[in-house]
Jmol script that loads the backbone (N, CA, C; Angstrom):
load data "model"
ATOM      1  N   UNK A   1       1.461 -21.467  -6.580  1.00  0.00           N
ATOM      2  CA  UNK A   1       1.546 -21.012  -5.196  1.00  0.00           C
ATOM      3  C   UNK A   1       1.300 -22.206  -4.283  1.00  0.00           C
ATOM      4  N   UNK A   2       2.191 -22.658  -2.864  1.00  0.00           N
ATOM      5  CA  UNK A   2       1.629 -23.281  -2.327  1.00  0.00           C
ATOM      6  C   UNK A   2       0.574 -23.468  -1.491  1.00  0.00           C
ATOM      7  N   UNK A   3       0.711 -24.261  -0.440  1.00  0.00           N
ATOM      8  CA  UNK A   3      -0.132 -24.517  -0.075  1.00  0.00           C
ATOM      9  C   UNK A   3      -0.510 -23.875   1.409  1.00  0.00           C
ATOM     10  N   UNK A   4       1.192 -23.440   2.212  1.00  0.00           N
ATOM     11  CA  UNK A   4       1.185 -23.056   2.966  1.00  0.00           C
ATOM     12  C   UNK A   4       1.599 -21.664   2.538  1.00  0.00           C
ATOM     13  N   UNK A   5       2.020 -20.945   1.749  1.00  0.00           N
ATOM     14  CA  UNK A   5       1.631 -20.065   1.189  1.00  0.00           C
ATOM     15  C   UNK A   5       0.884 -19.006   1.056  1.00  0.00           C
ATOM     16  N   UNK A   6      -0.518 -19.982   0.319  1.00  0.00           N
ATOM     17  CA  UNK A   6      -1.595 -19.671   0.198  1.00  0.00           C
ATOM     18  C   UNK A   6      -2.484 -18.960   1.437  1.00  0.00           C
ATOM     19  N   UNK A   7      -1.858 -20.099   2.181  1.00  0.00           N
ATOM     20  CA  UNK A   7      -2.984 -19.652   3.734  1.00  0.00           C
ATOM     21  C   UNK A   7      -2.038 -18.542   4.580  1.00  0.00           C
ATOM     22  N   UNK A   8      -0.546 -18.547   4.845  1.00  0.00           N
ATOM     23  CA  UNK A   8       0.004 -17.154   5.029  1.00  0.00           C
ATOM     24  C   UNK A   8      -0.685 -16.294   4.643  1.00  0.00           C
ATOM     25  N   UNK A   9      -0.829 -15.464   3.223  1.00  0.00           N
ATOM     26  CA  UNK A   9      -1.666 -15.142   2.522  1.00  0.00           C
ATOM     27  C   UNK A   9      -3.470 -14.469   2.866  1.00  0.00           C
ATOM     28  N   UNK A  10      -3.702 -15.577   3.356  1.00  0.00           N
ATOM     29  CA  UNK A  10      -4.829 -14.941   4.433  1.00  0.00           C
ATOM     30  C   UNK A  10      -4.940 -14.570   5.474  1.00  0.00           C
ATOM     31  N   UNK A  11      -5.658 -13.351   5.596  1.00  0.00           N
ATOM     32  CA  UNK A  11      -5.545 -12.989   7.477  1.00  0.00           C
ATOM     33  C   UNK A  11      -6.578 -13.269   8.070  1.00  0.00           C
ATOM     34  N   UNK A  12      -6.131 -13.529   9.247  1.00  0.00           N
ATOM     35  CA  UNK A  12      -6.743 -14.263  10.653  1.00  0.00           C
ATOM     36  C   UNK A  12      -8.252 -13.407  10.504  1.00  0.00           C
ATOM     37  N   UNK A  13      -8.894 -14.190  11.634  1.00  0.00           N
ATOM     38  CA  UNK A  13     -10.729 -14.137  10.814  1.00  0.00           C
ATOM     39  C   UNK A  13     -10.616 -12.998  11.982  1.00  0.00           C
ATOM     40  N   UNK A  14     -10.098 -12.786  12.963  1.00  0.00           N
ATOM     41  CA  UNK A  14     -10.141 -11.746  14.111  1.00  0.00           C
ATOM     42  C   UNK A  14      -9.447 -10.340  13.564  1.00  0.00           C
ATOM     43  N   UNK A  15      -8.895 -10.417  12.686  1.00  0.00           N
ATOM     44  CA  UNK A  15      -8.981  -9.202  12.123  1.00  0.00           C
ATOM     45  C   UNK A  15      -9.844  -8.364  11.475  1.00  0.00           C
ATOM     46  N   UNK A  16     -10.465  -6.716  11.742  1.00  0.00           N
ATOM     47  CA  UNK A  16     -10.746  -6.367  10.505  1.00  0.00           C
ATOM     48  C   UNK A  16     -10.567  -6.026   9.474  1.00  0.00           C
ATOM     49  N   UNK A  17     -11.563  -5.597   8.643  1.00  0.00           N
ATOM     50  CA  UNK A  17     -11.479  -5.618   7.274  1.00  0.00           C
ATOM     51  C   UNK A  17     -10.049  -5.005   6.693  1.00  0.00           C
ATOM     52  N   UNK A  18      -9.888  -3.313   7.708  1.00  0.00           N
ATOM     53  CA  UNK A  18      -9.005  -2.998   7.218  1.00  0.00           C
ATOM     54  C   UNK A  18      -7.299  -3.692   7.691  1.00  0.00           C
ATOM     55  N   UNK A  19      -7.449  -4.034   8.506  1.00  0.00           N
ATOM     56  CA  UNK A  19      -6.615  -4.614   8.634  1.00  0.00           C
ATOM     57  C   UNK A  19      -5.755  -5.590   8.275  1.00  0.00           C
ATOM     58  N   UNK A  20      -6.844  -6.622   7.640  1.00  0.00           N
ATOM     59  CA  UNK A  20      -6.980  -7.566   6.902  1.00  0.00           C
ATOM     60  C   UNK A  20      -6.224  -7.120   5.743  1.00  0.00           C
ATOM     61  N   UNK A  21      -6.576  -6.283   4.937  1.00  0.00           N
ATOM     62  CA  UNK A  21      -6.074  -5.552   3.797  1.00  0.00           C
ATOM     63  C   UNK A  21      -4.382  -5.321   4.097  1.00  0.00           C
ATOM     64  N   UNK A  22      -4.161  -4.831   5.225  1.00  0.00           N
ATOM     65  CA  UNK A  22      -2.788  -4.346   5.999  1.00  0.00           C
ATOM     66  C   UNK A  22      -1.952  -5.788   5.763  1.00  0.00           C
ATOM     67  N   UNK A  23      -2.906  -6.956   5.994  1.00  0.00           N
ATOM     68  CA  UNK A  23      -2.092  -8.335   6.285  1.00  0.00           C
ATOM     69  C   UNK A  23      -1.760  -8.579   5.074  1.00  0.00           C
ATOM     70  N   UNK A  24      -2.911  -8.758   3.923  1.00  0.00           N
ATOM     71  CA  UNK A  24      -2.309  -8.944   2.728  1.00  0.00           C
ATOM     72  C   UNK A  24      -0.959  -8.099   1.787  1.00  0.00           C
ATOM     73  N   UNK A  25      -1.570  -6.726   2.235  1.00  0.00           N
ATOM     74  CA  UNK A  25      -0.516  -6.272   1.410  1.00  0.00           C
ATOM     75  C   UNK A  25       0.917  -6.421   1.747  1.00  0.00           C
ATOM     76  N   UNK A  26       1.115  -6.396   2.994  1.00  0.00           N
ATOM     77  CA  UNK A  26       2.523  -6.728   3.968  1.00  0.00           C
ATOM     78  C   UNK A  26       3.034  -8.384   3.766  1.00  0.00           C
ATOM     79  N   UNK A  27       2.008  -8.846   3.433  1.00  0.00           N
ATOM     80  CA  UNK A  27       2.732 -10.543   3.483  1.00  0.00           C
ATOM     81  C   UNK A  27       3.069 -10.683   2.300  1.00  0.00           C
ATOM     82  N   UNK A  28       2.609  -9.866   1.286  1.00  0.00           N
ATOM     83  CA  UNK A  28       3.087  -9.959  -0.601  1.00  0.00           C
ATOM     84  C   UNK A  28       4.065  -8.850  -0.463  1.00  0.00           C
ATOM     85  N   UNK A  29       3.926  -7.751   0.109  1.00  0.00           N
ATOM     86  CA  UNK A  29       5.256  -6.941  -0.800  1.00  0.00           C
ATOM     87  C   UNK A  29       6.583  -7.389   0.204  1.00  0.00           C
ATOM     88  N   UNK A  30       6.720  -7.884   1.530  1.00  0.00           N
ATOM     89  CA  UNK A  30       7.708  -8.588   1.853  1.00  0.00           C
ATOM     90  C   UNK A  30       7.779  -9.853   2.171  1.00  0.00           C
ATOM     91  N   UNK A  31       6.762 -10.710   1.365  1.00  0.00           N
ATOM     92  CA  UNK A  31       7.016 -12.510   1.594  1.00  0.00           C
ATOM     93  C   UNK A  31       7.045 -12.715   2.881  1.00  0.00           C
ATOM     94  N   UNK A  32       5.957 -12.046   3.775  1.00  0.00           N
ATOM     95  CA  UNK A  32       6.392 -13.094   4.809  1.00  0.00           C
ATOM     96  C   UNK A  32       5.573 -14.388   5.127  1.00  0.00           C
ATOM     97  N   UNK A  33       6.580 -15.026   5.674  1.00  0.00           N
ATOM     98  CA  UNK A  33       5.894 -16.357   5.633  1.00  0.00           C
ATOM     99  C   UNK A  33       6.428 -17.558   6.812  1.00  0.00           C
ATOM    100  N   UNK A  34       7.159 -16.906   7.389  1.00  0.00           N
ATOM    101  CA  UNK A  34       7.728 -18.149   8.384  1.00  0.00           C
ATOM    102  C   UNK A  34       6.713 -17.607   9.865  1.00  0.00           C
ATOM    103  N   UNK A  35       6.781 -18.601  10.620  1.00  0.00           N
ATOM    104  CA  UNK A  35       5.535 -18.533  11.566  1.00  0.00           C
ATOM    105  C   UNK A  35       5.541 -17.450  12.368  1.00  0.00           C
ATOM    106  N   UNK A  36       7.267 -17.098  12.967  1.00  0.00           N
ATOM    107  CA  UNK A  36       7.217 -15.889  13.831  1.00  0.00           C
ATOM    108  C   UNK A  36       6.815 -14.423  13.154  1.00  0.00           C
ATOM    109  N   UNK A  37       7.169 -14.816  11.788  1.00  0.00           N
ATOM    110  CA  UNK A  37       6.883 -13.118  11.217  1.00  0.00           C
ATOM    111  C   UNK A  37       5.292 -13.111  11.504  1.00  0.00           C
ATOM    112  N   UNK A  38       4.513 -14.152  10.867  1.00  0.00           N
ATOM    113  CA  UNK A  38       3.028 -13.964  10.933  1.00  0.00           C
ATOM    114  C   UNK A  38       2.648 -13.721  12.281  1.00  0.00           C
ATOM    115  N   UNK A  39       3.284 -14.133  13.521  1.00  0.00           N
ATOM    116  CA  UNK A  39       2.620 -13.828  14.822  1.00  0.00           C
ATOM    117  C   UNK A  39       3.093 -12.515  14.984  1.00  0.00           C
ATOM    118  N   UNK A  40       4.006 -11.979  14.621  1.00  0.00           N
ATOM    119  CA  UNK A  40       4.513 -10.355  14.680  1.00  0.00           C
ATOM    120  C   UNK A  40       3.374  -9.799  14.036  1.00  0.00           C
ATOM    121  N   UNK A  41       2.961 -10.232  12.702  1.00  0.00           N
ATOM    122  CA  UNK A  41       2.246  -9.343  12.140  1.00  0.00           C
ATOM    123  C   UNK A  41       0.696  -9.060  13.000  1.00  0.00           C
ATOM    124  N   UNK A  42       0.477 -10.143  13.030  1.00  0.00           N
ATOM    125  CA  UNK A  42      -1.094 -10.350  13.368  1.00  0.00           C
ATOM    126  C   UNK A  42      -0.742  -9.404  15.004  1.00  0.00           C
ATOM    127  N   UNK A  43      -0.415  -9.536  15.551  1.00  0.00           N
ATOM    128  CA  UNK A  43      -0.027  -9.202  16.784  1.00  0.00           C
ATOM    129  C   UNK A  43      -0.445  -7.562  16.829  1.00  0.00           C
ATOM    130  N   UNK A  44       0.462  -7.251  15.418  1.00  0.00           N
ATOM    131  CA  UNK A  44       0.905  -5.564  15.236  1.00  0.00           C
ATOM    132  C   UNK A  44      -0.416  -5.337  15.051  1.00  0.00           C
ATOM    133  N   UNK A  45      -1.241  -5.726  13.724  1.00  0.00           N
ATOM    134  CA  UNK A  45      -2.463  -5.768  13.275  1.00  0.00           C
ATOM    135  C   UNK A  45      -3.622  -6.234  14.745  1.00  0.00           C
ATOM    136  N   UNK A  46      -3.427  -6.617  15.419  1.00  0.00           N
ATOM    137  CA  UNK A  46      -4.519  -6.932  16.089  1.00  0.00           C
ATOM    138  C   UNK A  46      -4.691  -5.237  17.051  1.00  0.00           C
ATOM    139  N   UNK A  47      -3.405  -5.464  17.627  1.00  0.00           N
ATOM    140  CA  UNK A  47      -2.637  -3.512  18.410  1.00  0.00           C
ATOM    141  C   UNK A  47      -3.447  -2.955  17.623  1.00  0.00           C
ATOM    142  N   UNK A  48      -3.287  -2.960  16.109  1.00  0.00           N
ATOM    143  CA  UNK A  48      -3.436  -1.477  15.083  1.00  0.00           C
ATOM    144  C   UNK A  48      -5.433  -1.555  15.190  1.00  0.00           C
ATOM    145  N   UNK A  49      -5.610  -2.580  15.870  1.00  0.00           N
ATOM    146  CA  UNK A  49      -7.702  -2.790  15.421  1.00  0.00           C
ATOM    147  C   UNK A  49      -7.764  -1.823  16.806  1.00  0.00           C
ATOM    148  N   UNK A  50      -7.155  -2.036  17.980  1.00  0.00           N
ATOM    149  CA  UNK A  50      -7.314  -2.098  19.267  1.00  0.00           C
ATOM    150  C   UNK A  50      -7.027  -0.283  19.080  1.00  0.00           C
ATOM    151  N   UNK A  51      -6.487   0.297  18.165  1.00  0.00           N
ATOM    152  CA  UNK A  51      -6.222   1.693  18.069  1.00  0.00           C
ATOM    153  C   UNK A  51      -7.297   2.332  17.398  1.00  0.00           C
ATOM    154  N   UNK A  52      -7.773   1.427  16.691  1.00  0.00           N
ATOM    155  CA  UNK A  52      -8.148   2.231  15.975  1.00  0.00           C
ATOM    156  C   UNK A  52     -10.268   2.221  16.434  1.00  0.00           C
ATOM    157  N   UNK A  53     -10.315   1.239  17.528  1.00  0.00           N
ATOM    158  CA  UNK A  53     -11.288   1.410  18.144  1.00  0.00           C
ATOM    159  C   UNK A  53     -11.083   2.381  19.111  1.00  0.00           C
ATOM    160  N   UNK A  54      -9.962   2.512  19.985  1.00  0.00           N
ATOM    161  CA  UNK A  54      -9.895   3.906  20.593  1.00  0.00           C
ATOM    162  C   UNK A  54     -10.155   4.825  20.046  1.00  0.00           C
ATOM    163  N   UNK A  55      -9.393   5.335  18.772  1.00  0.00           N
ATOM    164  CA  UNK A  55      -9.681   6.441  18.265  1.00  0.00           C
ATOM    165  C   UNK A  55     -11.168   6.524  17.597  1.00  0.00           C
ATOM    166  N   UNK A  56     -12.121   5.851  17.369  1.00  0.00           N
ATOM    167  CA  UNK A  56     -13.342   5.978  16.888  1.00  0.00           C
ATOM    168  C   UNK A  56     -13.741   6.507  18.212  1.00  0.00           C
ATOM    169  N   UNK A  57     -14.284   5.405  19.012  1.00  0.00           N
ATOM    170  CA  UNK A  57     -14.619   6.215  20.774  1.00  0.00           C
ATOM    171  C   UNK A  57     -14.283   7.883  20.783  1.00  0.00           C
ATOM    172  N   UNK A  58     -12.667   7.959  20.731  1.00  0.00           N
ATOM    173  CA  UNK A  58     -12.596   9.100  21.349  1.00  0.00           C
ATOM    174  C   UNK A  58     -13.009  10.320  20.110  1.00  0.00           C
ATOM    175  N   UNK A  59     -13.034  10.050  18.949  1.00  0.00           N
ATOM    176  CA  UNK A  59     -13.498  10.914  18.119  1.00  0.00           C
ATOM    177  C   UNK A  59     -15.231  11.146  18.275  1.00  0.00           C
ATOM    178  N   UNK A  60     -15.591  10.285  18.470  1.00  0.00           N
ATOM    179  CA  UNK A  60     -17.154  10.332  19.179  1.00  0.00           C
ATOM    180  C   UNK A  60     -17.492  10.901  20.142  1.00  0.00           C
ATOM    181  N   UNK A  61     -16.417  11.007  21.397  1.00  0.00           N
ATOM    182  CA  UNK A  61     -16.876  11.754  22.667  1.00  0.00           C
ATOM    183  C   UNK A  61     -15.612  13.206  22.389  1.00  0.00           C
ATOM    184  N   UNK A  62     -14.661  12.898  21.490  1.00  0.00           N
ATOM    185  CA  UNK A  62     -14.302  14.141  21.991  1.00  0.00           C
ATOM    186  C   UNK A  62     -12.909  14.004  22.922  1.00  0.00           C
ATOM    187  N   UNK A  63     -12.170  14.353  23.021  1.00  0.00           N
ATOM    188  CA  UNK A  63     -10.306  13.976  23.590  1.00  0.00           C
ATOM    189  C   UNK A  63     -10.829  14.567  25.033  1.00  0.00           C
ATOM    190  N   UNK A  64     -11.860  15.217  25.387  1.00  0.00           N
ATOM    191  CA  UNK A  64     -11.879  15.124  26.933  1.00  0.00           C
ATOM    192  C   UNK A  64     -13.737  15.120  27.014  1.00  0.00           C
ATOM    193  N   UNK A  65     -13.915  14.380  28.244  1.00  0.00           N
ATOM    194  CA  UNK A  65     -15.109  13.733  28.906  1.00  0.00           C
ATOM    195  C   UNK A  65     -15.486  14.527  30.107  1.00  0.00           C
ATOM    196  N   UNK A  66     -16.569  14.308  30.723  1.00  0.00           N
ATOM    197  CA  UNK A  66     -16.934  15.241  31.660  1.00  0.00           C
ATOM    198  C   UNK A  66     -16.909  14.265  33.167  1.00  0.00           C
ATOM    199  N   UNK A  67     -16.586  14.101  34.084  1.00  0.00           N
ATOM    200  CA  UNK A  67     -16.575  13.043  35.072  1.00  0.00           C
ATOM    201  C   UNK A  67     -17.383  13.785  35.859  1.00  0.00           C
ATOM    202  N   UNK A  68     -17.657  12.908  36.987  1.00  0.00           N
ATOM    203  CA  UNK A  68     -18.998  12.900  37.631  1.00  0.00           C
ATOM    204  C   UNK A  68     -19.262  13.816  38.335  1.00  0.00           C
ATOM    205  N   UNK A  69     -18.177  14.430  38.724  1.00  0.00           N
ATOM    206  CA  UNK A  69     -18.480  16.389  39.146  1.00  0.00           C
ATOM    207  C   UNK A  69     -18.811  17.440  38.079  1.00  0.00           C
ATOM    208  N   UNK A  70     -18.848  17.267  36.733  1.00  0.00           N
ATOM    209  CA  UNK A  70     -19.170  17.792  36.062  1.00  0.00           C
ATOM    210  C   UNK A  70     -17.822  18.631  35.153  1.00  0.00           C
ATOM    211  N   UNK A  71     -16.641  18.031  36.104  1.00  0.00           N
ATOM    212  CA  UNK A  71     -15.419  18.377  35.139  1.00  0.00           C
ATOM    213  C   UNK A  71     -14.660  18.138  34.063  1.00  0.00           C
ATOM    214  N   UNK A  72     -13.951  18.683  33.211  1.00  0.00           N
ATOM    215  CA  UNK A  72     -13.346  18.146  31.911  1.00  0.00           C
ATOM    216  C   UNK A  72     -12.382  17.009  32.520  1.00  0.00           C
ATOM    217  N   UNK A  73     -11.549  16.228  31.824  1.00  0.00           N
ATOM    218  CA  UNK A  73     -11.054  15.487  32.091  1.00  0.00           C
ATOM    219  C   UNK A  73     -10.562  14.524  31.116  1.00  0.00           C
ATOM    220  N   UNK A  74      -9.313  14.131  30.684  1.00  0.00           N
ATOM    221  CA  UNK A  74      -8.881  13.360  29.406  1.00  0.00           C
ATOM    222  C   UNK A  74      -9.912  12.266  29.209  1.00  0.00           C
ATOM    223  N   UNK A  75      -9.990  11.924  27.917  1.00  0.00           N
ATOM    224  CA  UNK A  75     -11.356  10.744  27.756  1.00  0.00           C
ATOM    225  C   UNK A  75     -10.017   9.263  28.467  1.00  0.00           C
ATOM    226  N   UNK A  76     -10.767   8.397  28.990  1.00  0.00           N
ATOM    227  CA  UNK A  76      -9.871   7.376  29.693  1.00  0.00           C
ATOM    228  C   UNK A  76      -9.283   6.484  28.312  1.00  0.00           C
ATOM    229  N   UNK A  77      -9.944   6.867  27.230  1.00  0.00           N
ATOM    230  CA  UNK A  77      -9.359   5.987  25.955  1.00  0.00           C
ATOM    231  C   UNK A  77      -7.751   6.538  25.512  1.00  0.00           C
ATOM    232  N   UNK A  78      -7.732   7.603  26.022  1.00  0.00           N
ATOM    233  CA  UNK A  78      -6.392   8.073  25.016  1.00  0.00           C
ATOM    234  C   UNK A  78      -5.077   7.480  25.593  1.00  0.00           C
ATOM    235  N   UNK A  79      -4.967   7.059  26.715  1.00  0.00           N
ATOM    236  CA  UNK A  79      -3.745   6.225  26.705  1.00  0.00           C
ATOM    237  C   UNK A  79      -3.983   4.892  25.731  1.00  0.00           C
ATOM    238  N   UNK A  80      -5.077   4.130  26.124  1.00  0.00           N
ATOM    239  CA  UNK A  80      -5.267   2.753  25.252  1.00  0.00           C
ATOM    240  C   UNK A  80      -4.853   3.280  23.920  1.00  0.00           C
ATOM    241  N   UNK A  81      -5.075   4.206  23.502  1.00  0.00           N
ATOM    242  CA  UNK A  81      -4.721   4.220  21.858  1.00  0.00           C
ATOM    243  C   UNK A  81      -3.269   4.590  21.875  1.00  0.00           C
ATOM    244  N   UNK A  82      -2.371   5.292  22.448  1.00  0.00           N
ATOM    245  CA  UNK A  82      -1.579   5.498  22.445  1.00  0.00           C
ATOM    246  C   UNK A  82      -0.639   4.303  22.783  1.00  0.00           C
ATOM    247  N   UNK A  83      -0.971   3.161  24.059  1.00  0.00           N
ATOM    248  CA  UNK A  83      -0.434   2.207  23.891  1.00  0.00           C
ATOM    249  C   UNK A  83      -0.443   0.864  22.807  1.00  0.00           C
ATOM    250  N   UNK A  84      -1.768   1.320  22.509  1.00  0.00           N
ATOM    251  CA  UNK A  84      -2.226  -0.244  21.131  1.00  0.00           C
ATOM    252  C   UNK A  84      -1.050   0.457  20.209  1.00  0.00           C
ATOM    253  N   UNK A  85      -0.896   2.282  19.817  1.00  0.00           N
ATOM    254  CA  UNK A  85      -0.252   2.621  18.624  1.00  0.00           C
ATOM    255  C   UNK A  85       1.372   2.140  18.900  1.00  0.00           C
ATOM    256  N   UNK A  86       1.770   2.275  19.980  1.00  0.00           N
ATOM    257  CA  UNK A  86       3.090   1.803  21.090  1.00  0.00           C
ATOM    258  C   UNK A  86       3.192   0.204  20.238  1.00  0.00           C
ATOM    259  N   UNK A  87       2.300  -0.429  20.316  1.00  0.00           N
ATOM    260  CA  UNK A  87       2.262  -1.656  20.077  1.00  0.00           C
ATOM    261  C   UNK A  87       2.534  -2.508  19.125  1.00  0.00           C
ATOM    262  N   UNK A  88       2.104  -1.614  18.261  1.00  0.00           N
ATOM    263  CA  UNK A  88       1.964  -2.158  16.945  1.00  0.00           C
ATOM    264  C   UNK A  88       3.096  -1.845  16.197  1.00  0.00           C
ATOM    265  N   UNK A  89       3.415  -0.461  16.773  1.00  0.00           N
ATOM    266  CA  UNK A  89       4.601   0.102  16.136  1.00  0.00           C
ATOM    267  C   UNK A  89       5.823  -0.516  16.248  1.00  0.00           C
ATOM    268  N   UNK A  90       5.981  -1.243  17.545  1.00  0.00           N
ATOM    269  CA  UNK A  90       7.369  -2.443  18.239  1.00  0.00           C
ATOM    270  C   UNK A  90       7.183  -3.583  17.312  1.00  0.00           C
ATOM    271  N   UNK A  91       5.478  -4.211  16.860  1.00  0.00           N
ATOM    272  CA  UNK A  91       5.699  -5.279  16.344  1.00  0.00           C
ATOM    273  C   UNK A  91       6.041  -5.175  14.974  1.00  0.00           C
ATOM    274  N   UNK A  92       5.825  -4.600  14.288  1.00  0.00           N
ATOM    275  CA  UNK A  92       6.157  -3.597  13.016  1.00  0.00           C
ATOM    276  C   UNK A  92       7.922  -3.846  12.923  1.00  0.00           C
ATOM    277  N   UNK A  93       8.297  -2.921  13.866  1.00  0.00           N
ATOM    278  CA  UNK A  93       9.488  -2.961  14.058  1.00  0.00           C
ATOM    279  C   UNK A  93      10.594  -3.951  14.501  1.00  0.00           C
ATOM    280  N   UNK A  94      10.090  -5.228  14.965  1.00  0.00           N
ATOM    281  CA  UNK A  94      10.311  -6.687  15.091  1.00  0.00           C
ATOM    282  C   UNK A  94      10.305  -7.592  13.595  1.00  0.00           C
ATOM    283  N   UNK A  95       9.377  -6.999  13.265  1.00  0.00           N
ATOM    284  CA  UNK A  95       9.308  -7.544  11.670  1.00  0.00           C
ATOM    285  C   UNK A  95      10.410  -7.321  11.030  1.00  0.00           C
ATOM    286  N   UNK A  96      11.473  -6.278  10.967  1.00  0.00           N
ATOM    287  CA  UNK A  96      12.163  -6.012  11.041  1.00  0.00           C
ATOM    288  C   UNK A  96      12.724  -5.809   8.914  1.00  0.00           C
ATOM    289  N   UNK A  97      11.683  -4.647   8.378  1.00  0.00           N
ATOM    290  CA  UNK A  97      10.887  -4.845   7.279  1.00  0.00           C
ATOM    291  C   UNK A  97      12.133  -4.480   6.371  1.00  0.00           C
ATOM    292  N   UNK A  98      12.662  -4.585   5.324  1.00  0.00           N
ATOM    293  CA  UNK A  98      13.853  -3.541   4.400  1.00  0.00           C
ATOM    294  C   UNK A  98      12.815  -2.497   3.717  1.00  0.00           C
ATOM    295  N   UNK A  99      13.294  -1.659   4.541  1.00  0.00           N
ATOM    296  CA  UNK A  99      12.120  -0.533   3.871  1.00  0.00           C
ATOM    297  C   UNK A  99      13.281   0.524   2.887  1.00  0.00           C
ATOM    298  N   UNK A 100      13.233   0.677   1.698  1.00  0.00           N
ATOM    299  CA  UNK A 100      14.082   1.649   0.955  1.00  0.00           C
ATOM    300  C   UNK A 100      13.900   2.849   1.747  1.00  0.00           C
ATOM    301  N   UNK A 101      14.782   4.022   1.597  1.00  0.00           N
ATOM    302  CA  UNK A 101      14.737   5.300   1.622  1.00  0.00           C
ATOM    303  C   UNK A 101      14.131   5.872   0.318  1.00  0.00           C
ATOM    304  N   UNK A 102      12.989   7.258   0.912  1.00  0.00           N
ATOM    305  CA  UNK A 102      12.445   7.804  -0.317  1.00  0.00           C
ATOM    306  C   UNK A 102      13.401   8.418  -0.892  1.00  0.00           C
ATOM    307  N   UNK A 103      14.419   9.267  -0.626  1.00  0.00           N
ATOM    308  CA  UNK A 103      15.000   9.813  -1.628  1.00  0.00           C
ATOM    309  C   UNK A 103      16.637   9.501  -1.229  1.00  0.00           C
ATOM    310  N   UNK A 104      18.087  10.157  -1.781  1.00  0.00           N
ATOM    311  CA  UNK A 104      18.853   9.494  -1.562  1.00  0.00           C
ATOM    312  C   UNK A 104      19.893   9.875  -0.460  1.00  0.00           C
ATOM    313  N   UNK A 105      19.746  11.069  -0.428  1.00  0.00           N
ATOM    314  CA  UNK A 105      20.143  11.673   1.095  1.00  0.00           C
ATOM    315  C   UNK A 105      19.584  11.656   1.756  1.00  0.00           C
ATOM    316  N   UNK A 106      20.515  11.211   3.237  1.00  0.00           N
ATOM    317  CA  UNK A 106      19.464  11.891   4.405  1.00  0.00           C
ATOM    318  C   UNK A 106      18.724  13.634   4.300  1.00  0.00           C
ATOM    319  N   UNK A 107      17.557  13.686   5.326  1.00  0.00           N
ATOM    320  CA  UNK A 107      17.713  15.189   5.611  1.00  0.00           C
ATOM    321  C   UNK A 107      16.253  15.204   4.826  1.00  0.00           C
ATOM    322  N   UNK A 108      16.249  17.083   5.217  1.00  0.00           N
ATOM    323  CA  UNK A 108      14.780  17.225   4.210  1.00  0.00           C
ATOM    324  C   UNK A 108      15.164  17.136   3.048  1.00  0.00           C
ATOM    325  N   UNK A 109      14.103  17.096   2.150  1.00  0.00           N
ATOM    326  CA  UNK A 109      14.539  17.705   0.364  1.00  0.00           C
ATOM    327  C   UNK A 109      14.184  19.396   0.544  1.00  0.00           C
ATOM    328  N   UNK A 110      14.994  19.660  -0.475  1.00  0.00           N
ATOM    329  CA  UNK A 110      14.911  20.959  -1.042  1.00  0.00           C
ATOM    330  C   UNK A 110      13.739  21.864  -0.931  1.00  0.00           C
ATOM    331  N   UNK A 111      13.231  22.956  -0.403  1.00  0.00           N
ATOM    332  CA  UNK A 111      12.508  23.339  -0.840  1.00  0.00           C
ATOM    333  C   UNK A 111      12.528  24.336  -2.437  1.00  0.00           C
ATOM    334  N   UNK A 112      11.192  24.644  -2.444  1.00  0.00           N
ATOM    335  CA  UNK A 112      11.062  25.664  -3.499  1.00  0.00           C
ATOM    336  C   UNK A 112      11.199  27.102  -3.728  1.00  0.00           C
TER     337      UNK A 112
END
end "model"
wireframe off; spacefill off
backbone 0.3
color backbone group
């Protein structure tokens, strides 16, 4: 393995853990390795941390908050997560991944 490779291979120290995991497995099952894919990735992955701290917050308080009259009111996190998920999902999609189809037709499968 080389050398530059190798360090593709690792993800950026500003990622977390799980994410981190996201970087590795994505840079081995599609080789990426030229500089723009890695700034796509990290990019997507940084979006996907930035979501997934929204959604901790808002699972903690709850999808609506009480504001200072004492009324319900959307928690102010749920757009941020919705845009970090916006985010990540474009850079994802910039990556521009060969993803197989699960099965071989379009459409649902069969039920039972």
């Amino acid at each position: 393995m080389t050398k530059a490779r190798t360090a593709s291979q690792t993800p950026p120290k500003e990622l977390s853990k799980e994410a981190g995991s996201w970087w590795k497995r994505l840079v081995s099952e599609y080789s990426i390795e030229d500089d723009a894919g890695l700034l796509l990735l990290q990019t997507g992955l940084e979006a996907f941390d930035r979501m997934r701290l929204a959604q901790s917050a808002i699972k903690r308080d709850g999808v609506t908050v009480l504001d200072r009259f004492g009324q319900r009111k959307a928690h102010p996190l749920l757009p941020a997560e919705r845009d970090a998920r916006s985010q990540m999902l474009a850079a994802l999609k910039a990556l521009n991944l060969d993803v197989e189809p699960l099965h071989d037709r379009p459409g649902r499968p069969a039920g039972s």
